[in-house]
C-alpha positions as CSV (number, residue, x, y, z in Angstrom):
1,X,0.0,0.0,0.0
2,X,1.0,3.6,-0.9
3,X,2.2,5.3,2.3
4,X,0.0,8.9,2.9
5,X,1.4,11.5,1.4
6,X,2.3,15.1,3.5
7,X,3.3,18.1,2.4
8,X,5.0,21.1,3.9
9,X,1.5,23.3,2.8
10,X,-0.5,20.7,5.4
11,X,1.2,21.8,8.4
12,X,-1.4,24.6,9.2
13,X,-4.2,22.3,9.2
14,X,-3.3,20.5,12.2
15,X,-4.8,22.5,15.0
16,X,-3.6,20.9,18.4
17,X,-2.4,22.0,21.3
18,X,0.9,23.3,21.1
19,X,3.8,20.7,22.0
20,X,6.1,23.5,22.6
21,X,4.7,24.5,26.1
22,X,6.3,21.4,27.5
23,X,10.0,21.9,29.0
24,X,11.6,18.9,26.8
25,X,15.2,17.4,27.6
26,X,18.3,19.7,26.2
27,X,19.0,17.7,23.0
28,X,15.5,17.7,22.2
29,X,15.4,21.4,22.1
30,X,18.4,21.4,20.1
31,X,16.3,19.6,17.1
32,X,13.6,22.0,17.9
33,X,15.5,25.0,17.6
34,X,16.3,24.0,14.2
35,X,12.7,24.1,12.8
36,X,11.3,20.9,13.8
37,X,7.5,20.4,16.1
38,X,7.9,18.0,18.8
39,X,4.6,16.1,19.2
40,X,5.1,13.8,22.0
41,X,6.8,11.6,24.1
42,X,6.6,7.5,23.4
43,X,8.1,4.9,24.8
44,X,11.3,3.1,23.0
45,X,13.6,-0.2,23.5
46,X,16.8,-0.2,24.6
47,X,17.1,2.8,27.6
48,X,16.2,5.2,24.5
49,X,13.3,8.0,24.6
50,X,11.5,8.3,21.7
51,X,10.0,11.7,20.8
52,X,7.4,12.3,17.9
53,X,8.2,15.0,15.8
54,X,6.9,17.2,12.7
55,X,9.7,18.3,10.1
56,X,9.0,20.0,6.8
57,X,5.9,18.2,6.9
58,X,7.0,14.7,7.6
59,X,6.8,12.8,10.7
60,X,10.2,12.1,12.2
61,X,11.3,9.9,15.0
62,X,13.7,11.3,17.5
63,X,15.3,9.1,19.9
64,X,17.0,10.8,23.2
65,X,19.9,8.0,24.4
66,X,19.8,7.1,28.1
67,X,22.5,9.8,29.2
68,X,20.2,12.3,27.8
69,X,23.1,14.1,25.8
70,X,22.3,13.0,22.7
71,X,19.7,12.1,20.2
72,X,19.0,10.7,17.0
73,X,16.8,11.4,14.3
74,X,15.4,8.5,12.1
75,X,13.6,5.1,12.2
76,X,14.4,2.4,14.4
77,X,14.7,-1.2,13.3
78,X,15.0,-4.2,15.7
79,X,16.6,-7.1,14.6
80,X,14.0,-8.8,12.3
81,X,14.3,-5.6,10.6
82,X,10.8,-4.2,11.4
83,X,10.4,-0.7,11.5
84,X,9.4,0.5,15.2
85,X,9.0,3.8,14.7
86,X,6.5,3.8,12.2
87,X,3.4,2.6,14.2
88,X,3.9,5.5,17.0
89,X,4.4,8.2,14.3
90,X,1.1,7.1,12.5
91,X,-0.7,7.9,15.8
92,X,1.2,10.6,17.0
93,X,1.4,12.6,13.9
94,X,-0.5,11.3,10.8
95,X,-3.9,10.1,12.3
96,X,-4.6,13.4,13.6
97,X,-3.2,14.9,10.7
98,X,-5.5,12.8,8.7
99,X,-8.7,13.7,11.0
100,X,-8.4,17.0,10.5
101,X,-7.8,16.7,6.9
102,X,-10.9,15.0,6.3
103,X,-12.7,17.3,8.9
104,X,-11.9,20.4,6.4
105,X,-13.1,18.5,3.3
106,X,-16.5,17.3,5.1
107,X,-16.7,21.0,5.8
108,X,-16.1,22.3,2.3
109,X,-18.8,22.6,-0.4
110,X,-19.1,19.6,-2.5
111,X,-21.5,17.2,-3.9
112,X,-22.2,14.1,-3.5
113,X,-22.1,10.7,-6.3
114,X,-23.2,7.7,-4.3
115,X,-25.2,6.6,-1.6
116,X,-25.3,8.5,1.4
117,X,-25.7,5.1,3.4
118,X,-22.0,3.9,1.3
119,X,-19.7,2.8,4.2
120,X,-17.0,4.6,2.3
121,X,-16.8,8.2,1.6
122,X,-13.8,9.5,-0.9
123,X,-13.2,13.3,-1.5
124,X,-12.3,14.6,-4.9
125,X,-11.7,18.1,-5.9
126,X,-13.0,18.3,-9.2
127,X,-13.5,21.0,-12.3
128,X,-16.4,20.3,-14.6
129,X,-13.6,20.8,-17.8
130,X,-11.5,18.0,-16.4
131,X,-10.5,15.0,-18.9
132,X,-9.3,13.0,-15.8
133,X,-11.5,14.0,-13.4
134,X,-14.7,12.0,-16.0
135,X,-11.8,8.9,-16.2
136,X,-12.1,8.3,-12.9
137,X,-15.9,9.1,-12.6
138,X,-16.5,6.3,-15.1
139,X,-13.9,4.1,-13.5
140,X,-15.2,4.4,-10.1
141,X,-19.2,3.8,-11.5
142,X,-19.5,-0.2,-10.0
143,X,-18.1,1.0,-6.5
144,X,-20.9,3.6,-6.6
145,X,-23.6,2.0,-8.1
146,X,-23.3,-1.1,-5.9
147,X,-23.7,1.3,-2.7
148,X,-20.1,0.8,-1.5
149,X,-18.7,4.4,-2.4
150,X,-20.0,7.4,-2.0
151,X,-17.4,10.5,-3.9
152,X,-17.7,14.0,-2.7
153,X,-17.0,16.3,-5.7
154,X,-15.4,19.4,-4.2
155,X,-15.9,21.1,-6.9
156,X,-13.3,23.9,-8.1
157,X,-12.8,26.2,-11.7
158,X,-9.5,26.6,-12.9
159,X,-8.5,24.4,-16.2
160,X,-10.4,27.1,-18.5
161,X,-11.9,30.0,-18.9
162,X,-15.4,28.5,-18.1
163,X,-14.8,26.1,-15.4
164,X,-16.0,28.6,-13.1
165,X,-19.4,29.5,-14.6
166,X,-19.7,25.5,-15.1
167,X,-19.2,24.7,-11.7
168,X,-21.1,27.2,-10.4
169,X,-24.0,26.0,-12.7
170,X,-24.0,22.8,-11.3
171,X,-23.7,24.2,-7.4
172,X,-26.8,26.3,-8.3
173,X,-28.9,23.3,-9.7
174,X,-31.9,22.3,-8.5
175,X,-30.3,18.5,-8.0
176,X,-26.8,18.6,-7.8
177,X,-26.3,14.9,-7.7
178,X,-28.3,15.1,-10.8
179,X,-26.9,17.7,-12.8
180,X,-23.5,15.9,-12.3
181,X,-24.4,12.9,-13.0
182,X,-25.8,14.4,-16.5
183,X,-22.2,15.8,-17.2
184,X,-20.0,13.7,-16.7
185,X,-22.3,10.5,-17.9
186,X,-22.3,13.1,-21.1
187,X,-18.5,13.0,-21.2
188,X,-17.0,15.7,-24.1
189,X,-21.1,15.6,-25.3
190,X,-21.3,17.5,-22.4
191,X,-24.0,20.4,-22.6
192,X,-23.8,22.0,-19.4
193,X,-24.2,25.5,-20.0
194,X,-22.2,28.1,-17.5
195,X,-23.7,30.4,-15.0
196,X,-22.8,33.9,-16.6
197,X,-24.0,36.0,-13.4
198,X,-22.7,33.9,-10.5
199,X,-24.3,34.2,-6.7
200,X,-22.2,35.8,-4.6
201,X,-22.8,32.4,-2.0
202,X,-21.6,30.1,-4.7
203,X,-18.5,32.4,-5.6
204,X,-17.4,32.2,-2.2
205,X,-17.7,28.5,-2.2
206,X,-15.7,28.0,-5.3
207,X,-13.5,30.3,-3.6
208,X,-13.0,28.8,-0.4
209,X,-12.5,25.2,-2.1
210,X,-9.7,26.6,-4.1
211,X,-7.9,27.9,-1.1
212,X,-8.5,24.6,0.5
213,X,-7.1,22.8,-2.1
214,X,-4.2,24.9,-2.4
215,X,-3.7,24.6,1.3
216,X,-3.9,20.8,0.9
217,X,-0.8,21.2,-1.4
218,X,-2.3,20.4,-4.7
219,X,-2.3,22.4,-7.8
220,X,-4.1,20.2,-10.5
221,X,-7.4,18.2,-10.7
222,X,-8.3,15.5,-9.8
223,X,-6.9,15.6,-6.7
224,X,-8.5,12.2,-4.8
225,X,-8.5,11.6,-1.2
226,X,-9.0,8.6,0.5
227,X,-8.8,6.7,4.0
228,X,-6.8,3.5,4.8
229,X,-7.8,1.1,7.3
230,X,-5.8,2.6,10.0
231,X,-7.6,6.1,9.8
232,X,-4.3,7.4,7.8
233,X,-5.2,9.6,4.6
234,X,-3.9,9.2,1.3
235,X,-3.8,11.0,-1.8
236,X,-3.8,9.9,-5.7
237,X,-3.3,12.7,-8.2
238,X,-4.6,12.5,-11.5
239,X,-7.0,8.9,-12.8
240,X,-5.4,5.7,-11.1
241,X,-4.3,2.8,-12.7
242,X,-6.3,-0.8,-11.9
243,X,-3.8,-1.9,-8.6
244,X,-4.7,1.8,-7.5
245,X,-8.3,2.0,-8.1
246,X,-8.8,-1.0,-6.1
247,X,-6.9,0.4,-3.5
248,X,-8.7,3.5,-3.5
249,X,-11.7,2.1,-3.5
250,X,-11.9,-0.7,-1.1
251,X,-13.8,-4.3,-1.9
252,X,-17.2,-4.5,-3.7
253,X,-20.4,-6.1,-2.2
């Protein structure tokens, strides 16, 4: 399975209590002072202390040696060669990363293709002009129509000059499930006509979905985000291959 992927432009959306106001051991400050965010303490083999930390982004383990004079930065294998430091970073650092990823899409304006009873819910940011952002529509259509996804369309204009009068058009339908499924089940046969006077409401929406997307650190559409089985959020850009899409989107009843 992919491992999640972070990016220096997702650090702000991790609102938590600030680590910093803990007085942390002297070679723990040291990494601190240059730039990193120390999470927490966890516990470690060998008369080490291991520290979670947030660098550039990533998660990083720091382990503090039992003198408490020095520290280093990295994973930790034992001697079957399994990663130890993975597990406590995942639920230190990227789980509530992840929550609060997911809390900002749920928030954002989107709309919905699927079920709303489907026990899995993907996030997509999508523009209405978007060659990949129909691939993946039609490649995802059994999940959906068998009840087991449901994909939130966060839905954004920037691939042409139009995108933003199309998307606003279908935000200010009647039935936006409908509307959507019309386009895109249209493909380029599309006849969705753009909004040429747009609500202020739905501006700000398209607005506020851009930001979020940029703030998610993604530039291009479709940007897909899902949730692995360990609450850890991952992120396909562009129309997955067939060993992705399966990933992405879990077993079918």
């Amino acid at each position: 399975m992919q491992r999640p992927l972070y990016l220096s432009a997702l650090l702000p959306l991790l609102a938590m209590p600030l680590a910093q106001a803990q007085e942390w051991p002297a070679a723990i400050k040291a990494v601190e002072a240059r730039g990193a965010e120390i999470i927490e303490r966890f516990d470690a083999p060998s008369g080490l202390q291991g520290y979670a930390a947030r660098y550039n982004g990533q998660g990083i383990a720091l382990y503090l040696t039992e003198d408490g004079q020095h520290v280093l930065v990295g994973n930790l294998l034992n001697a079957q060669g399994e990663d130890l430091s993975q597990q406590p970073l995942d639920r230190l650092v990227y789980q509530p990363l992840a929550k609060e990823m997911l809390a900002k899409l749920e928030r954002s304006t989107w709309i919905a293709d699927g079920s709303v009873k489907a026990p899995r819910i993907i996030y997509m940011f999508s523009d209405p002009n978007c060659p990949y952002c129909n691939m993946f529509w039609k490649q995802a259509r059994p999940w959906v129509e068998a009840g087991d996804v449901q994909i939130r369309h966060v839905m954004v204009g920037m691939l042409r000059q139009d995108s933003v009068e199309k998307a606003a058009a279908l935000l200010n339908a009647k039935d936006r499930q409908a509307a959507l499924h019309q386009h895109e089940s249209a493909g380029k046969a599309s006849q969705l006509q753009g909004l040429k006077k747009i609500p202020e409401a739905i501006q700000q929406q398209l607005d506020s979905n851009l930001g979020l997307m940029a703030e998610m650190g993604v530039s291009a559409t479709p940007a897909i985000f899902y949730p692995d089985e360990n609450g850890l959020l991952h992120q396909q850009r562009g129309a997955p291959g067939p060993d992705v899409l399966r990933q992405i989107m879990g077993p079918r009843s």
